[in-house]
ZAMARGU-4260 file (C-alpha; in steps of 0.2 Angstrom, whole numbers, plus 5000, padded with zeros to 4 digits):
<rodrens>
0) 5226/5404/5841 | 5227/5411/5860 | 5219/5428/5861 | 5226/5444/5863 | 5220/5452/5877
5) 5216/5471/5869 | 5202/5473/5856 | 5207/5487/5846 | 5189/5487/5841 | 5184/5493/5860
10) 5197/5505/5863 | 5195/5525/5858 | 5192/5534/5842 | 5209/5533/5829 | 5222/5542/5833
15) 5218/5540/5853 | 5219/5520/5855 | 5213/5513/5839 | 5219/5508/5823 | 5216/5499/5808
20) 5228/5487/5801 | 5231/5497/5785 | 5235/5512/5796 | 5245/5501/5807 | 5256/5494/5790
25) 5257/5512/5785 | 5265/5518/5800 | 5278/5502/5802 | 5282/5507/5784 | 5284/5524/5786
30) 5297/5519/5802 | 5304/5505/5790 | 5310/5521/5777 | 5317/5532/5791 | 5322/5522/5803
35) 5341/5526/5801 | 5355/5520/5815 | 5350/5503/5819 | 5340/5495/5832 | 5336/5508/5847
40) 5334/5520/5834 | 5321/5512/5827 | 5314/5508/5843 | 5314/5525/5850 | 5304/5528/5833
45) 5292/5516/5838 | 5289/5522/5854 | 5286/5538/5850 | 5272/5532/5839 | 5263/5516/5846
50) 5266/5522/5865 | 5266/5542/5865 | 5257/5546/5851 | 5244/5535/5848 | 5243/5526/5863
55) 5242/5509/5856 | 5253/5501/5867 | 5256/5502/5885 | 5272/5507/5890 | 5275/5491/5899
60) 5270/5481/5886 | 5283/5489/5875 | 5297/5487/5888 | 5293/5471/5889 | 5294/5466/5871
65) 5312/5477/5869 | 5318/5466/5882 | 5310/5450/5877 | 5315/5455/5858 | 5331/5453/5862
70) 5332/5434/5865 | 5334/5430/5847 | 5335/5438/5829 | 5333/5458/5824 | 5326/5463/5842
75) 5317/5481/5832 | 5306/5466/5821 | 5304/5456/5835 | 5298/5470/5843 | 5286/5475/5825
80) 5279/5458/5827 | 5276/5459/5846 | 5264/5473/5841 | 5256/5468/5826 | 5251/5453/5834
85) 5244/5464/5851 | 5234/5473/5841 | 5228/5459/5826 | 5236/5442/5829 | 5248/5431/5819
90) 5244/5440/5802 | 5245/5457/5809 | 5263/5451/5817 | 5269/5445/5800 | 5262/5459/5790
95) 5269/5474/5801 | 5286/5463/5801 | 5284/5464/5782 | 5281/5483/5780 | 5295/5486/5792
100) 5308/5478/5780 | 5301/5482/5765 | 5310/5498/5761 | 5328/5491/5768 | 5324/5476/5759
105) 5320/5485/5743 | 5334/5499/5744 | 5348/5487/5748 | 5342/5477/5730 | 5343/5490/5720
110) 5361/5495/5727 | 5368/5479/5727 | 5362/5478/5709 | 5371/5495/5706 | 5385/5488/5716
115) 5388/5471/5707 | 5386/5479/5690 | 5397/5495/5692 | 5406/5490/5706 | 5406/5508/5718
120) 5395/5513/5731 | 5383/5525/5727 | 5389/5544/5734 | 5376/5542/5748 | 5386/5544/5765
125) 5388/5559/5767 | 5370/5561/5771 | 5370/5547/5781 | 5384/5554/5791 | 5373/5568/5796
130) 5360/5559/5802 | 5372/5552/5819 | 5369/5566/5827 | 5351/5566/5828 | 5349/5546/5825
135) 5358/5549/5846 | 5345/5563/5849 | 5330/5550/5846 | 5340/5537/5857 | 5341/5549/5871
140) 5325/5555/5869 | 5316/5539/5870 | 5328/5535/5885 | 5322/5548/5894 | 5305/5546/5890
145) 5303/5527/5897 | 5317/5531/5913 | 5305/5543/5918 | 5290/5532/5920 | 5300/5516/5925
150) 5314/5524/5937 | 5303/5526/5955 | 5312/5516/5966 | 5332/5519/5971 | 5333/5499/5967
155) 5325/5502/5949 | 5338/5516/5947 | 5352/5504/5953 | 5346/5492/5940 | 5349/5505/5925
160) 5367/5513/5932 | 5370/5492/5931 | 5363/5490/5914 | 5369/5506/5907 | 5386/5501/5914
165) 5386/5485/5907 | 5378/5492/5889 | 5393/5504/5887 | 5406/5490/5888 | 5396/5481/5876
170) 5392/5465/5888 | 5379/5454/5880 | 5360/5461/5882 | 5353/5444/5883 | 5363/5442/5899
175) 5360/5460/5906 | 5340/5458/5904 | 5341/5439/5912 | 5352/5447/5928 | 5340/5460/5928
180) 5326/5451/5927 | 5332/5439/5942 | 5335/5454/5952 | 5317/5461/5949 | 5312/5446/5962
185) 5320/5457/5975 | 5311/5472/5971 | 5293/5478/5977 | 5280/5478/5962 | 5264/5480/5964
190) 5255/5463/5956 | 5239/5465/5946 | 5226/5453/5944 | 5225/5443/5927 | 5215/5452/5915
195) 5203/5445/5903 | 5209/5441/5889 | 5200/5448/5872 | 5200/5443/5852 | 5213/5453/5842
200) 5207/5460/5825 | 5207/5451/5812 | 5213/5455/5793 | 5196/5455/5784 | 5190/5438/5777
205) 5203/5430/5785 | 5208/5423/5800 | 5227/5416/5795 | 5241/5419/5783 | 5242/5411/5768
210) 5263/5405/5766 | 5260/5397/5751 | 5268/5410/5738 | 5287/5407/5748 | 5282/5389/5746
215) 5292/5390/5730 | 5310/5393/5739 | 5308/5374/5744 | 5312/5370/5726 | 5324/5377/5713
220) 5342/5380/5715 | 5340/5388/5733 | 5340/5375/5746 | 5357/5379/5752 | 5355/5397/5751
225) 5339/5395/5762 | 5345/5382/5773 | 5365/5392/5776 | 5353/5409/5782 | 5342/5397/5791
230) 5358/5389/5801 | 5363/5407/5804 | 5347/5412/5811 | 5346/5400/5825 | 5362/5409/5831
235) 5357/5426/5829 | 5359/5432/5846 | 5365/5449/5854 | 5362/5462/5837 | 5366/5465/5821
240) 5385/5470/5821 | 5386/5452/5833 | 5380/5445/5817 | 5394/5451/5805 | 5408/5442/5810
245) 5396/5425/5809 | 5392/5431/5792 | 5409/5434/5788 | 5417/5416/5792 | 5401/5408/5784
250) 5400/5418/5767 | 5419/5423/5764 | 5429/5409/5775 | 5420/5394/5771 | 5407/5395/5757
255) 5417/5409/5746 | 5401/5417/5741 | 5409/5433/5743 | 5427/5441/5742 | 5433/5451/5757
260) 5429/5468/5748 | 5413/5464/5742 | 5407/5459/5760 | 5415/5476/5768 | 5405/5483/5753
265) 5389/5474/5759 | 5390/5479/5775 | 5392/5499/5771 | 5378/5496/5759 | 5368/5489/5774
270) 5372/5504/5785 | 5366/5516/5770 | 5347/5507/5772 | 5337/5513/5788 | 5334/5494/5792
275) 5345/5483/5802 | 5360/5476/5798 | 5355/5459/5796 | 5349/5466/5779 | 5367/5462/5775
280) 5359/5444/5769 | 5349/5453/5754 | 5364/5458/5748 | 5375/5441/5748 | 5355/5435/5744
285) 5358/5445/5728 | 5375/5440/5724 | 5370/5423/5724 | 5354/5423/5713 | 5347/5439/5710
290) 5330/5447/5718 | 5324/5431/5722 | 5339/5425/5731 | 5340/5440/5741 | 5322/5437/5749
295) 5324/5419/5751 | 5340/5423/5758 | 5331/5437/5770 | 5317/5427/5776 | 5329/5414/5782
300) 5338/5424/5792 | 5323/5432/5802 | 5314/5418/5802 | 5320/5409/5819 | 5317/5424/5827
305) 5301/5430/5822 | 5294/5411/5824 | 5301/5412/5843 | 5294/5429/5845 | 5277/5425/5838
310) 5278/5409/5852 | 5282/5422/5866 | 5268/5435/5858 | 5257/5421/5858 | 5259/5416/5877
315) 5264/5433/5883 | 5245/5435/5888 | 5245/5423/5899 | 5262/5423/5910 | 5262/5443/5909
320) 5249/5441/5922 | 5258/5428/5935 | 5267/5435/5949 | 5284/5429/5946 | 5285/5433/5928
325) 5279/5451/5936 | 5295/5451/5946 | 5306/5446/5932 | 5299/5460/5919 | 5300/5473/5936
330) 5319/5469/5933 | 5318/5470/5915 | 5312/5486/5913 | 5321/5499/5921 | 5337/5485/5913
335) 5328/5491/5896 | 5329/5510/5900 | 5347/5508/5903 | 5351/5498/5891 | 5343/5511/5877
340) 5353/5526/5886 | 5370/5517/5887 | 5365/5516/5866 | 5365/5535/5865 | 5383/5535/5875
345) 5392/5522/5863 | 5385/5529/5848 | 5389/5550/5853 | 5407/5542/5857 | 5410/5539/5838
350) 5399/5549/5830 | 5402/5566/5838 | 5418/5572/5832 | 5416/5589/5830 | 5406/5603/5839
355) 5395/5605/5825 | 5389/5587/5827 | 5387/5590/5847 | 5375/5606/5839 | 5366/5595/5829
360) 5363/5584/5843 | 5358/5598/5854 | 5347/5605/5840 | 5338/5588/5838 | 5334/5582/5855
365) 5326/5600/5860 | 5316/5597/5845 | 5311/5581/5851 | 5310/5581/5868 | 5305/5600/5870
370) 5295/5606/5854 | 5290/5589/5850 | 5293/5590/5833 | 5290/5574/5821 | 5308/5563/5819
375) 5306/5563/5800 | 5307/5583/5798 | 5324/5580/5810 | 5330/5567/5800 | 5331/5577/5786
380) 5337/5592/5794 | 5352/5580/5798 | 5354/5572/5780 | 5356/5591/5772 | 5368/5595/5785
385) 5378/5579/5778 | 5377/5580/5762 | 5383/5599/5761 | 5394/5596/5771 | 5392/5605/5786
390) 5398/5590/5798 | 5418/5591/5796
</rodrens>
């Protein structure tokens, strides 16, 4: 295994630099059970955390893995994995990837198994809808917290209005970031030297991760439910709503796995978890062959991605430090920063209807960005707000 080149061990006391990877799993599943209104959402959550808080990731690394984590699959695991392995290698890649969908993956069993047994959604969105408004808050905030550190040049600007531009009329991000990146060649960057590189914590009496207990999805009856997500996953590109339509025509069209009201149905029920989208193949999973369908069905889909991410991870310590893969990453980021903002816009177009959404907006990101208050304590401000229905 290549190196990581930080050692937590060496950094400062926890809570200033440092973590263990029980407190690292904690914290991924504690984003994992909050992280309501998709991928920026979560990563705004996860920049707050690893980059401000903590301080367990530099900013540019965490640029860097948003745009890198877009290339293939859920770009907010890619992004889980990217850390994990940072800060403890391949297992602490997988193991934060795990705890991160662990309580999407869990709350969409148990609703689909509500679902297919009585048929109706649970009464759960109208607490949902009030979480939009602050769900734009945390978007904005985090923004605004990386434009302020990687906007100092009038090119790097330009770059963003591009990228911003280009985000609110939905063009692909994969594309965005790979223009962005060619147009960081044109920019001044300052190059650093190359650092050296250091061995990432390991998980105690262990220096890999035993796969053996998913060994059993090769046999049974769920080859081709394995191998249909697999398929699937090697053309997860650009997000999860691009994935629904791909889902759709595979599941409803051709394989008949679901009717067209119970794949609506899965995709509201996906929207009800704080997870991505994607978790939309727990629930056909489910339909198919119960609890153990729905995580054969799961680790299929993300699995392309997070094996390509784990490659990327695993070299990122070595081309991070040439000078053109400087250039292309001085593009990427202040693409990144735009790309997160033009999130905030798209979203507020939809979900703010009504002046006492825009209040809760205004409420929650002078909260954030002003009192600095925790997003969890937000969150739930918002989701009372719904369910009484205070957001007309």
């Amino acid at each position: 295994m290549e190196p990581a080149d930080r050692d937590p061990s060496a950094l400062k006391p926890d809570g200033e630099g440092t973590v263990s990877l029980g407190r690292l799993l904690a914290i991924f599943l504690k984003i994992g059970s909050i992280g309501f209104g998709g991928g920026m959402a979560v990563i705004a959550l996860m920049e707050q955390e690893f980059v401000r808080k903590r301080r367990l990731i530099p900013l540019d690394e965490f640029v860097h893995s948003v745009g890198l984590g877009q290339v293939l699959g859920s770009f907010s695991v890619n992004v889980a994995i990217f850390i994990g392995y940072r800060l403890f290698g391949v297992a602490g890649a997988l193991l934060s990837a795990g705890a991160f969908l662990a309580p999407s993956i869990i709350l969409v069993i148990i609703l689909s198994d509500l679902y297919f047994r009585y048929h109706a959604l649970p009464a759960l969105q109208g607490a949902v809808a009030g979480l939009a408004p602050v769900v734009i808050a945390l978007i904005l905030n985090a923004g605004w917290s990386i434009g302020r550190k990687v906007l100092r040049s009038w090119p790097a600007m330009l770059i963003a209005t591009g990228a911003l531009a280009a985000g609110v009329v939905q063009w692909n991000a994969v594309w965005v970031l790979v223009t962005a990146g060619a147009a960081g060649f044109l920019l001044p960057v300052r190059l650093t030297g190359a650092r050296q590189p250091h061995q990432p914590g390991k998980v105690a009496g262990s220096g890999s991760v035993n796969l053996m207990p998913f060994a059993f999805f090769a046999a049974g009856p769920l080859p081709v439910l394995i191998t249909t997500f697999f398929k699937i996953g090697l053309v997860f590109f650009g997000g999860g709503f691009v994935l629904v339509p791909v889902l759709h025509n595979r599941l409803v069209t051709q394989l008949g796995w679901l009717r067209p009201q119970e794949f609506l149905d899965g995709v509201a029920i996906s929207n009800l978890t704080p997870g991505p989208i994607a978790v939309l193949a727990t629930f056909a999973g489910f339909h198919v062959a119960g609890t153990t369908g729905a995580l054969a069905a799961t680790v299929a889909l993300f699995a392309p991605g997070m094996m390509l991410m784990l490659a990327i991870s695993h070299q990122y310590g070595r081309f991070r430090d040439d000078h053109r893969a400087q250039r292309f990453l001085a593009g990427v980021n202040p693409a990144v920063a735009g790309l997160i903002l033009s999130a905030a816009l798209v979203l507020g177009r939809s979900a703010l209807i009504s002046w006492h959404g825009y209040a809760l907006f205004a409420l929650s990101f002078c909260l954030l960005a002003g009192l600095r208050w925790h997003p969890g304590f937000i969150l739930v401000i918002g989701a009372a707000a719904g369910y009484w229905g205070l957001l007309p």
